[in-house]
VOBA-244851 format. One line per field, with one value per residue: chain; residue number from 1; x, y, z negated of N, C-alpha, C in turn. Coordinates in steps of 0.1 Angstrom, whole numbers. Layout:
REM residues N
mol: (A_...)
seq: (NUM_...)
n.px: (X_...)
n.py: (Y_...)
n.pz: (Z_...)
ca.px: (X_...)
ca.py: (Y_...)
ca.pz: (Z_...)
c.px: (X_...)
c.py: (Y_...)
c.pz: (Z_...)
This chain:
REM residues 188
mol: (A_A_A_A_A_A_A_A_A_A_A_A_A_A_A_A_A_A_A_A_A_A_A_A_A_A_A_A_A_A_A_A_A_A_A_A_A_A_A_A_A_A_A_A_A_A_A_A_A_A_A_A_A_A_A_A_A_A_A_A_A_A_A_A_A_A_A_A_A_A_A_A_A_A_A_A_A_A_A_A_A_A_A_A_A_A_A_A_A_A_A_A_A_A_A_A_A_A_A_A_A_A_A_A_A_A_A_A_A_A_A_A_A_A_A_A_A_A_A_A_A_A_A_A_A_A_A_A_A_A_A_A_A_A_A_A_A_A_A_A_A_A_A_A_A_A_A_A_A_A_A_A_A_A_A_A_A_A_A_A_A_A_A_A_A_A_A_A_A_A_A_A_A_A_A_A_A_A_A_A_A_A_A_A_A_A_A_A)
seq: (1_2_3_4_5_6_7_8_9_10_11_12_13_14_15_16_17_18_19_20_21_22_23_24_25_26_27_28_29_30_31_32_33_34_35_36_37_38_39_40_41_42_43_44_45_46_47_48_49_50_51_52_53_54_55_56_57_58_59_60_61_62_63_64_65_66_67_68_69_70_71_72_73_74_75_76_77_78_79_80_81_82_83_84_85_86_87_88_89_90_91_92_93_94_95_96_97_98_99_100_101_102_103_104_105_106_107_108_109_110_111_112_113_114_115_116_117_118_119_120_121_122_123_124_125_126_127_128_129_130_131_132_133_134_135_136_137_138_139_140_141_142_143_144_145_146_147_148_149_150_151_152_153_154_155_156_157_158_159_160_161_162_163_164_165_166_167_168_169_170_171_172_173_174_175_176_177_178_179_180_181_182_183_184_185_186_187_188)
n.px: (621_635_667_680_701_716_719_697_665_639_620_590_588_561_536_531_506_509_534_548_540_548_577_583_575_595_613_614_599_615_629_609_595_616_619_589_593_612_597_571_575_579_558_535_543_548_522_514_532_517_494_500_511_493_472_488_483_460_452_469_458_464_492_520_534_560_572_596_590_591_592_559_554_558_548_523_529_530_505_490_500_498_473_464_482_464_440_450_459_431_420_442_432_405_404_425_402_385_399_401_379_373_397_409_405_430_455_451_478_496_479_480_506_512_494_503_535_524_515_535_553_531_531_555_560_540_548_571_560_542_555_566_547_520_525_550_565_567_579_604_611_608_632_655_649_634_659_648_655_650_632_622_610_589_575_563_546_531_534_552_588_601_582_588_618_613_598_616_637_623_618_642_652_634_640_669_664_648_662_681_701_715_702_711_738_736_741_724)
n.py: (251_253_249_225_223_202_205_192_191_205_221_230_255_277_277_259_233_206_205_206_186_163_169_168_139_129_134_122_93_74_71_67_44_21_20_12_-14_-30_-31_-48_-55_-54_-46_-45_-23_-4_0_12_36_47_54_69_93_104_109_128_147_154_158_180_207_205_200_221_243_259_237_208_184_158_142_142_133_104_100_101_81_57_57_47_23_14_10_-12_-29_-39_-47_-70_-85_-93_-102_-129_-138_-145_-166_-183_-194_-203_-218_-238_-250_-271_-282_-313_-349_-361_-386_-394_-391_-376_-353_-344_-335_-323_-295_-294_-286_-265_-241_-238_-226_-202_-189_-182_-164_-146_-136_-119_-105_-89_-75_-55_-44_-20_14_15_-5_11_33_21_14_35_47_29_18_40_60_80_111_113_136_141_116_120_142_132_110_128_132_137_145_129_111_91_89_75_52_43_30_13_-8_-10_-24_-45_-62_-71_-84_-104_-119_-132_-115_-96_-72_-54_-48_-43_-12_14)
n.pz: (243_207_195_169_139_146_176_186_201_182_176_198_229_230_258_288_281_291_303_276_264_278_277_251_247_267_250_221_224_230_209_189_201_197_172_160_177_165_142_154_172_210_231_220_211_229_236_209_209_233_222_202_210_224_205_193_213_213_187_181_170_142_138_125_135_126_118_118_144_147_123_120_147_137_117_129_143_126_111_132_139_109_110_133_123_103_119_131_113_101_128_122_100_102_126_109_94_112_123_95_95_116_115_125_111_96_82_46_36_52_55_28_20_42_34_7_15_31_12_-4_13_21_-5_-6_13_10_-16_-6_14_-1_-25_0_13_28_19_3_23_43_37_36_61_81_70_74_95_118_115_97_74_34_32_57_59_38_51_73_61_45_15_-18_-16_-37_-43_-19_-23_-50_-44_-21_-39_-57_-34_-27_-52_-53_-37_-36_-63_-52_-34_-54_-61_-89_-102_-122_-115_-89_-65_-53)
ca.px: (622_644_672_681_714_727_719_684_655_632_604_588_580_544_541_521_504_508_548_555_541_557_592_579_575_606_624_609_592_626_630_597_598_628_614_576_589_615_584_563_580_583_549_530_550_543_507_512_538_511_481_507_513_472_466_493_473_438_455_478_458_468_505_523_547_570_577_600_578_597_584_550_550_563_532_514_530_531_490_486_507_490_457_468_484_450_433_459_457_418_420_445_422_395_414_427_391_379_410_398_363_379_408_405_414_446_451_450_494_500_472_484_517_510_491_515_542_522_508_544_555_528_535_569_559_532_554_579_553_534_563_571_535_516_537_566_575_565_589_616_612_611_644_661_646_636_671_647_660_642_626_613_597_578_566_554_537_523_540_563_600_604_581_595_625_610_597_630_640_615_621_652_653_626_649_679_661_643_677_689_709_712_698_717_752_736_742_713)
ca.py: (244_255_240_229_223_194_206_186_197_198_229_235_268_279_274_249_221_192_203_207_170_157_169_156_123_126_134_111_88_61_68_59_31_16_21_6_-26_-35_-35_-51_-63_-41_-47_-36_-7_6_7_22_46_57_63_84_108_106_117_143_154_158_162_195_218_199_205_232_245_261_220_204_177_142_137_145_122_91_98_95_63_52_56_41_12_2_2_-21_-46_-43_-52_-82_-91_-96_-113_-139_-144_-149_-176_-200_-200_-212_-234_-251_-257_-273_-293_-329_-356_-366_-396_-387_-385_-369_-341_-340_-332_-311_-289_-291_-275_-250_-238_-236_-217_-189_-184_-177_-159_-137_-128_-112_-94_-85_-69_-50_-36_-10_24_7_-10_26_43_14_12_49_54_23_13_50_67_96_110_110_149_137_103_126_149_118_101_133_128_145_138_120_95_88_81_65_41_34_29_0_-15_-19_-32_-58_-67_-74_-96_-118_-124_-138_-106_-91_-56_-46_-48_-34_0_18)
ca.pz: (230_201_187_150_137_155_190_196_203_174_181_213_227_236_272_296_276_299_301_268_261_284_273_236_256_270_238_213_227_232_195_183_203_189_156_162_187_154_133_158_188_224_239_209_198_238_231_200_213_238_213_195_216_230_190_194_218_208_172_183_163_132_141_117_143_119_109_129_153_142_110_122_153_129_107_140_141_112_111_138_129_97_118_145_116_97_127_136_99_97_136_115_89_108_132_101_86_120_125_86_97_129_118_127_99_95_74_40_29_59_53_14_24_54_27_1_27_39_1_-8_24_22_-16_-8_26_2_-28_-2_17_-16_-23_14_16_27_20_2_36_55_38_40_75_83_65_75_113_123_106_90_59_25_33_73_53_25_60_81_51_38_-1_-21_-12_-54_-42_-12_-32_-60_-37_-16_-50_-62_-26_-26_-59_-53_-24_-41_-71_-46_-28_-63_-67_-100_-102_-134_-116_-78_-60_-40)
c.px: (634_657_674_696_720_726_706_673_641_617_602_585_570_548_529_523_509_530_552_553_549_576_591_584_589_618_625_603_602_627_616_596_606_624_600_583_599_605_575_560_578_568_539_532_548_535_507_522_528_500_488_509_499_471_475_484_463_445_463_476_463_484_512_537_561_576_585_591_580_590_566_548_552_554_525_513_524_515_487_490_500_476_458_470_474_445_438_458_441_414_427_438_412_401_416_411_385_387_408_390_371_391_405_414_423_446_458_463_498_490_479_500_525_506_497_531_536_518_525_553_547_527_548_567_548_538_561_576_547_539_568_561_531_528_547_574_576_580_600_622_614_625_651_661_650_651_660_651_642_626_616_600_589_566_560_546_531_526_551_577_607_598_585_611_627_605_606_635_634_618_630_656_648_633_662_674_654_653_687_700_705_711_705_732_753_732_735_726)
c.py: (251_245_239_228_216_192_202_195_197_208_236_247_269_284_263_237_207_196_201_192_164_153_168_142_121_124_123_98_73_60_64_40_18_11_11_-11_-30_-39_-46_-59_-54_-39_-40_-26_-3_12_15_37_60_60_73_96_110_112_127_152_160_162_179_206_217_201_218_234_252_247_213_188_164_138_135_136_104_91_97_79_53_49_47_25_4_-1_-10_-34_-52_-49_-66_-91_-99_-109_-130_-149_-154_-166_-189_-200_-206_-219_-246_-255_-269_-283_-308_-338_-361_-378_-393_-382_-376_-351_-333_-332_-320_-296_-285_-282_-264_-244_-231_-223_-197_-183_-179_-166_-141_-133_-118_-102_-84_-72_-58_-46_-26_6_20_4_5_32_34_16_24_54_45_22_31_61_84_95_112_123_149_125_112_132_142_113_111_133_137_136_130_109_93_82_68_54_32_27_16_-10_-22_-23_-42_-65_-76_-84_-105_-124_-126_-126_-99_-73_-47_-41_-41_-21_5_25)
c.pz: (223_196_175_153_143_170_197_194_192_176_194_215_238_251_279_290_281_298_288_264_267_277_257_239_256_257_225_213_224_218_185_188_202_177_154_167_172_146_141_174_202_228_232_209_216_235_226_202_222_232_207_197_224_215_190_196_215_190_173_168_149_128_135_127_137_110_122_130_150_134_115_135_146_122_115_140_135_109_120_137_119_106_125_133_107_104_129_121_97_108_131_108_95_118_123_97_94_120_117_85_107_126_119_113_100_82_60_30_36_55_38_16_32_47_17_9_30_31_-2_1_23_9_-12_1_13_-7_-22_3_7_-19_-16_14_18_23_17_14_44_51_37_53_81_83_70_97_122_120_99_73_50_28_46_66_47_41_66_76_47_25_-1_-15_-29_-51_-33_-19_-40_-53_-27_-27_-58_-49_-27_-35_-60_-48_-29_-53_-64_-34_-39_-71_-79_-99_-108_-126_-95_-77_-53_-32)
């Protein structure tokens, strides 16, 4: 493997398949994982740690070896990732619409009430997500959880490095007006 500027190890050299994964594995693997179980808690982000590097695999030829390999396992992730919270999203769904066939009656202040709370809850819970979605959060999370800079996010997500920006950029200003803060008078 080569080194870049600050000593780590960023491109491999051609050599025996099964080694060089490996010492992929070995290199990145704790830092993916760090990054994924924040998003999604430890036991998840395994899983998803090991399809990531299974799609390395079988993905290789896709691999621009003149690119350093970071960015490009984190868009592993990162793919893999949205699938998994689609899937977990739809299991959700599915779940309360059986739960509202299924609920038993409750007498009818308690239910009005119970509903009222929880209407008010996933309005607040949905404007914040709304907000935090789909790439938006990718590249928050990327830049924040994973520490890659603006130029590794553009390569993981596949986008220029302006949106990558421009979208840290709407983030963290949504962020700051739905925590009461005034936008006019904050600093990215």
């Amino acid at each position: 493997m080569s080194k870049d500027d600050t000593g780590e190890h960023e491109r491999p050299d051609p050599g025996d398949p099964a080694e060089l994964f490996a010492r992929l594995y070995d290199e990145h693997a704790p830092a993916l994982q760090r990054y994924l179980a924040r998003r999604i808690g430890p036991e998840t982000a395994d899983d998803l740690v090991a399809e990531t590097f299974l799609a390395a695999i079988a993905g290789h030829g896709n691999y621009d070896p003149s690119q350093p390999i970071r960015p490009w396992l984190y868009g592993i992730a990162t793919n893999k990732l949205r699938r998994h919270l689609r899937q977990e999203r739809r299991r959700y769904q599915a779940t309360a619409r059986l739960a509202a066939r299924n609920r038993p009656a409750d007498d009818h202040e308690a239910a009005v009430a119970d509903r009222v709370d929880a209407d008010a809850r996933v309005r607040a819970l949905a404007s914040v997500l709304a907000k935090l979605a789909g790439p938006d959060l990718d590249v928050l999370l990327l830049t924040s959880w994973a520490g890659l800079d603006s130029t590794e996010v553009a390569e993981a997500l596949g986008i220029p490095v302006g949106t990558v920006r421009s979208r840290l950029h709407r983030v963290r200003k949504s962020l700051r007006t739905s925590q009461g803060g005034s936008d006019a008078t904050a600093l990215d």
